[in-house]
VEXDREN-2710 file (C-alpha; in Angstrom, 1 decimal):
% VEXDREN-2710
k/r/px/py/pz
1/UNK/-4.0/-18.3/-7.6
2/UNK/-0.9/-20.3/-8.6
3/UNK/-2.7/-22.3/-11.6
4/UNK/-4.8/-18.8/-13.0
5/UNK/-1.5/-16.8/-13.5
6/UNK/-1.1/-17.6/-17.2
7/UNK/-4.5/-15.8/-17.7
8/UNK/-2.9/-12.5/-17.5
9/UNK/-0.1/-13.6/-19.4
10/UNK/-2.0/-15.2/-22.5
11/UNK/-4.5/-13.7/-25.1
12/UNK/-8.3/-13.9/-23.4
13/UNK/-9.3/-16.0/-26.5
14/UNK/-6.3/-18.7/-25.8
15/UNK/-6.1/-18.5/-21.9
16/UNK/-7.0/-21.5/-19.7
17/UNK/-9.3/-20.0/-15.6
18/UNK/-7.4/-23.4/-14.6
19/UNK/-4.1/-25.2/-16.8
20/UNK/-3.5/-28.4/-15.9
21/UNK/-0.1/-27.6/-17.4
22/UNK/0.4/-25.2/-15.0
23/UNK/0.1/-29.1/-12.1
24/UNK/2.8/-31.2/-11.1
25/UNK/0.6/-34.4/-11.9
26/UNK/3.7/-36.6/-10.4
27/UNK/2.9/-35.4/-6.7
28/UNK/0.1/-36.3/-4.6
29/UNK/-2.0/-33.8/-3.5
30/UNK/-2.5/-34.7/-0.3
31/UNK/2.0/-34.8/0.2
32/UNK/1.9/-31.9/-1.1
33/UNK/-1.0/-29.5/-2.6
34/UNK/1.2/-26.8/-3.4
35/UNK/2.9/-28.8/-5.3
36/UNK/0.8/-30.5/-7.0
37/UNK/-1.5/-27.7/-8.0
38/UNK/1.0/-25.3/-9.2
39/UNK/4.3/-27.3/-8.9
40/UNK/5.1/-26.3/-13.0
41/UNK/4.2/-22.8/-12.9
42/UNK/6.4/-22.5/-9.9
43/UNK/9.0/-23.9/-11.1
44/UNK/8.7/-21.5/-15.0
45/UNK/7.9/-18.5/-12.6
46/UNK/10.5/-17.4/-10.1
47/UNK/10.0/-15.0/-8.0
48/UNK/11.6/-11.6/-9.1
49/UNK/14.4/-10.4/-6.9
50/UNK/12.6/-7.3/-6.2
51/UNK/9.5/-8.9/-5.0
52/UNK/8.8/-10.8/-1.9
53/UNK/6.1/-13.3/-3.5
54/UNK/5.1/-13.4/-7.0
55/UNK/1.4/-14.8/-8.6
56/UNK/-1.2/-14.1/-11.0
57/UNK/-2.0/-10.5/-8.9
58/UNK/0.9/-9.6/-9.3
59/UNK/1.7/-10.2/-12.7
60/UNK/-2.0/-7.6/-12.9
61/UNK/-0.3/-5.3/-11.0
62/UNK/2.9/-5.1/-13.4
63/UNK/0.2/-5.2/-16.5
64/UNK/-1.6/-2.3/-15.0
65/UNK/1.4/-0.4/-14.1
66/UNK/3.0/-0.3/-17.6
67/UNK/-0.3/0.4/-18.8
68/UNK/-0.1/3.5/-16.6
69/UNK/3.0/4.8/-17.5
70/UNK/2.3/4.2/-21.7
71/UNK/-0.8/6.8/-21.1
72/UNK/1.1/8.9/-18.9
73/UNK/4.3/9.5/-21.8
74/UNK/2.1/9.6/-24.5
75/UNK/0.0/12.3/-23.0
76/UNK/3.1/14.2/-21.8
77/UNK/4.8/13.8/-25.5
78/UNK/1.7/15.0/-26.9
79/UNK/2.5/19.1/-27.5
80/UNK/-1.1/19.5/-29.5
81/UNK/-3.2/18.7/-26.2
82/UNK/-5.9/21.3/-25.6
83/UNK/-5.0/23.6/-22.6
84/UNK/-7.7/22.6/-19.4
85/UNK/-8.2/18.8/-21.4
86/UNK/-8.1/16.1/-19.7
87/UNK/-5.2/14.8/-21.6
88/UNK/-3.2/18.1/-20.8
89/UNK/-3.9/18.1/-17.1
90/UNK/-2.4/14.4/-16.8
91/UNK/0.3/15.3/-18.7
92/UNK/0.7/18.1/-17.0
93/UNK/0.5/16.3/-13.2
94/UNK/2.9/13.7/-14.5
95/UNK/5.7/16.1/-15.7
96/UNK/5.6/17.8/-12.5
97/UNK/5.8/15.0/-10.8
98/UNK/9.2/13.7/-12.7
99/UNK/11.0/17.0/-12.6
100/UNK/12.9/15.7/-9.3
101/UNK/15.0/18.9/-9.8
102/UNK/12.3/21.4/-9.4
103/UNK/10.9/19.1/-6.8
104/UNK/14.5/19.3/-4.5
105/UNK/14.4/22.7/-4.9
106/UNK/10.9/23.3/-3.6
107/UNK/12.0/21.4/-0.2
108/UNK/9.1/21.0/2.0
109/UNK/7.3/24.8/0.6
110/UNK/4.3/22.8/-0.5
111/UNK/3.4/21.1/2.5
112/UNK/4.6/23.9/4.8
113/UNK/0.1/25.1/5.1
114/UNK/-0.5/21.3/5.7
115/UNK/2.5/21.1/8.6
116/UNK/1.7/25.0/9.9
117/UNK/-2.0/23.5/10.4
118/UNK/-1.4/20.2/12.0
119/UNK/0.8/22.2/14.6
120/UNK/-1.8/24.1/15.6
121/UNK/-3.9/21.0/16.8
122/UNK/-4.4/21.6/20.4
123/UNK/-7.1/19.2/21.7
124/UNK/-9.1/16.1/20.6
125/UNK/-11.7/17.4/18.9
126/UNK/-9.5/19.3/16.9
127/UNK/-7.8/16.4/16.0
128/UNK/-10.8/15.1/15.2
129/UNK/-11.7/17.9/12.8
130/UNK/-8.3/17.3/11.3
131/UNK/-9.1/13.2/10.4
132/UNK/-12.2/14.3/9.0
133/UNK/-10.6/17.3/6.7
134/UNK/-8.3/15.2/5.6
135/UNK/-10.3/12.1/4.3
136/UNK/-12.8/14.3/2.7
137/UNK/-9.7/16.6/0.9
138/UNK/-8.2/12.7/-0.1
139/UNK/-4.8/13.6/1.5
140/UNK/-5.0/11.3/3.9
141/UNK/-6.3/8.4/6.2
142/UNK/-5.1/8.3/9.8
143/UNK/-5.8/5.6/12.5
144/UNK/-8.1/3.3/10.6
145/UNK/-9.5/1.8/7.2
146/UNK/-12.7/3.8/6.0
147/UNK/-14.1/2.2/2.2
148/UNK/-17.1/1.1/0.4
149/UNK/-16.6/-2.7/-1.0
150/UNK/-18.9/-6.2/-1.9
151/UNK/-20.4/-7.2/1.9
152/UNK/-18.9/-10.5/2.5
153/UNK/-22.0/-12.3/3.9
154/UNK/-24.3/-10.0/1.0
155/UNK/-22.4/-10.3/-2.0
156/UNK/-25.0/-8.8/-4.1
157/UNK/-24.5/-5.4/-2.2
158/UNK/-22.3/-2.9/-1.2
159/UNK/-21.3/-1.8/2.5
160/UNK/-19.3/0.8/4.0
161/UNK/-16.5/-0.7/5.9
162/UNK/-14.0/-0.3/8.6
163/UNK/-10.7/-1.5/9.5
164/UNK/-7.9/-0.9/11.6
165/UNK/-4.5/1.1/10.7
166/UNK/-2.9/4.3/11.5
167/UNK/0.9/2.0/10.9
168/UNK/3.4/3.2/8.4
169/UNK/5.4/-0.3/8.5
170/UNK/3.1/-3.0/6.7
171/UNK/2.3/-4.7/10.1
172/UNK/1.7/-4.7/13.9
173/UNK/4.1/-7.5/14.1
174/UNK/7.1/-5.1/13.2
175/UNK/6.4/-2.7/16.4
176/UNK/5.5/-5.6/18.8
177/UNK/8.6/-8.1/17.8
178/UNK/11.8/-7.9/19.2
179/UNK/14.1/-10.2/17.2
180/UNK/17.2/-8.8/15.5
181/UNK/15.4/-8.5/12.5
182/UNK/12.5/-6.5/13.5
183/UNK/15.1/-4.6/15.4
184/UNK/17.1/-3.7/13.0
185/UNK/13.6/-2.4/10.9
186/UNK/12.4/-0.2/13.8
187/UNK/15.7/1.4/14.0
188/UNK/15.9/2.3/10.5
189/UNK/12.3/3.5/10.6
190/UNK/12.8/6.1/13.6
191/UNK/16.5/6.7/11.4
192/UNK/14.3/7.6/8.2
193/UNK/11.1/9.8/10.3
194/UNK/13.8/11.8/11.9
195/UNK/15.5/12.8/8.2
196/UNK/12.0/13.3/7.1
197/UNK/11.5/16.1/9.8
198/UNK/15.1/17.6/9.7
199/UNK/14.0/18.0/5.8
200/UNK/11.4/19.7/6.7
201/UNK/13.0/22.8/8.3
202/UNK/13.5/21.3/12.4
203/UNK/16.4/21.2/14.6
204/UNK/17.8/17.4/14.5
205/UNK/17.0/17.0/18.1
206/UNK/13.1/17.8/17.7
207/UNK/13.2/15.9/14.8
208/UNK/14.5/12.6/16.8
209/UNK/12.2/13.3/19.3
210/UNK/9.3/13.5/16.9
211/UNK/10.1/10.7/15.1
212/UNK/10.1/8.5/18.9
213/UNK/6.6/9.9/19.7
214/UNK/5.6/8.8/16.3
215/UNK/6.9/5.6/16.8
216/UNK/5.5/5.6/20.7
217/UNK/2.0/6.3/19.0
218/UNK/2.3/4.1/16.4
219/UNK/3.6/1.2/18.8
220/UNK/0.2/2.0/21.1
221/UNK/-2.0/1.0/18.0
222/UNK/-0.1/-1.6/17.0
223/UNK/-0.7/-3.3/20.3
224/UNK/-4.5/-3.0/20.5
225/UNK/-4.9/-4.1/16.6
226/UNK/-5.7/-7.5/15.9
227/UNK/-2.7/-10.1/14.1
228/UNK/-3.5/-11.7/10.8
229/UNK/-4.6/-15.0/12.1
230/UNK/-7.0/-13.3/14.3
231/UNK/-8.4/-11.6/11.3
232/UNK/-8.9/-14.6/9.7
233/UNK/-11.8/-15.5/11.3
234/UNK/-15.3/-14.2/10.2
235/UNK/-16.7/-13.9/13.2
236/UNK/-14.0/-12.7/16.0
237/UNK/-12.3/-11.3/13.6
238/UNK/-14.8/-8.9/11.9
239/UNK/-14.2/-9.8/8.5
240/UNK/-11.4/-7.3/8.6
241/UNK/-9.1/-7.7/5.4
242/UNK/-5.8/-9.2/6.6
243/UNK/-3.8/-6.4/4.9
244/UNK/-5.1/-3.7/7.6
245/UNK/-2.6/-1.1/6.6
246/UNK/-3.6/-1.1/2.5
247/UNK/-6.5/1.3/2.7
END
């Protein structure tokens, strides 16, 4: 990954799949293989205090997202757009979504249906019903993974495929740890679920207790998922992506 990053960065006509420029020809592979392979690159490309690594994905990522956001302002600077257009309607979504005024004014009013409905739930198979109607309405995807991608031992085709989630924090490892660190993360997640629900219109003390069943939930399915290194394998580990909680 190290030694492709410049392809992103360069014109297609001028861009190397692998720069030895981007090697550190003066170390030994076998001392040190990160080094050697990528040793200048790494050294011309630190990582961004924002980020927590940095590589050829996502220098993509930042390419796709300013890509993004030029069609979005044109299309919303662009007063001549037919009404019902394509061009209109994404202007029109993206304006919406950057009037934060009109936003903290609405509160929670536009999820109020979606919360007056999950309250409702009263037994498993409604619950059920409630998982289903919201991945086919796209508004959500509780307690697992559900997506259609290459088959790993077919590449030529594509498969359905599971795999596990239902965490908001990137990882069963911040639940199941108990270091000051992961500490320090669970409190401030339980601190930021309960300000979600007093937003929403409930009592502080229903929200805290809301946001520790969450958490109690949460800390259940973190315990029966499998760690990265288990999904590493392809066997055991059921080919399951080692970024459960991305889909």
């Amino acid at each position: 990954m190290l030694s492709t990053a410049l392809v992103f960065s360069q014109e297609p006509s001028k861009a190397k799949f692998l720069d030895p420029g981007n090697m550190n020809l003066l170390v030994k592979p076998g001392d040190n293989f990160v080094e050697y392979s990528g040793g200048v690159w790494l050294k011309n490309n630190a990582i961004p205090a924002k980020e927590t690594r940095w590589g050829s994905f996502n220098i993509l990522r930042d390419f796709n997202v300013k890509a993004l956001r030029k069609i979005l302002t044109e299309a919303a600077a662009d007063t001549k757009a037919s009404p019902g257009s394509v061009k209109k309607r994404v202007a029109d979504f993206y304006t919406a979504a950057m009037d934060s005024i009109t936003v903290e004014q609405l509160k929670a009013d536009p999820v109020q249906g979606d919360l007056k409905r999950v309250s409702s739930l009263t037994d498993k198979q409604q619950v059920m019903n409630e998982i289903i109607y919201q991945r086919s309405h796209g508004t959500g995807s509780p307690l697992f993974g559900f997506f259609v991608g290459q088959d790993r031992k077919h590449p030529d085709k594509m498969a359905v495929q599971l795999s596990q989630g239902g965490l908001t924090l990137p990882d069963r490892d911040y639940y199941l740890k108990s270091d000051p660190r992961s500490k320090k993360i669970q409190s401030a997640y339980n601190i930021y679920m309960t300000a979600l629900f007093t937003l929403s219109g409930q009592p502080e003390d229903k929200a805290r207790k809301n946001a520790e069943t969450i958490f109690a939930m949460e800390y259940k399915l973190a315990k029966a998922q499998m760690s990265r290194t288990e999904m590493r394998d392809p066997i055991d580990g059921l080919e399951i992506d080692a970024r459960p909680n991305e889909y």
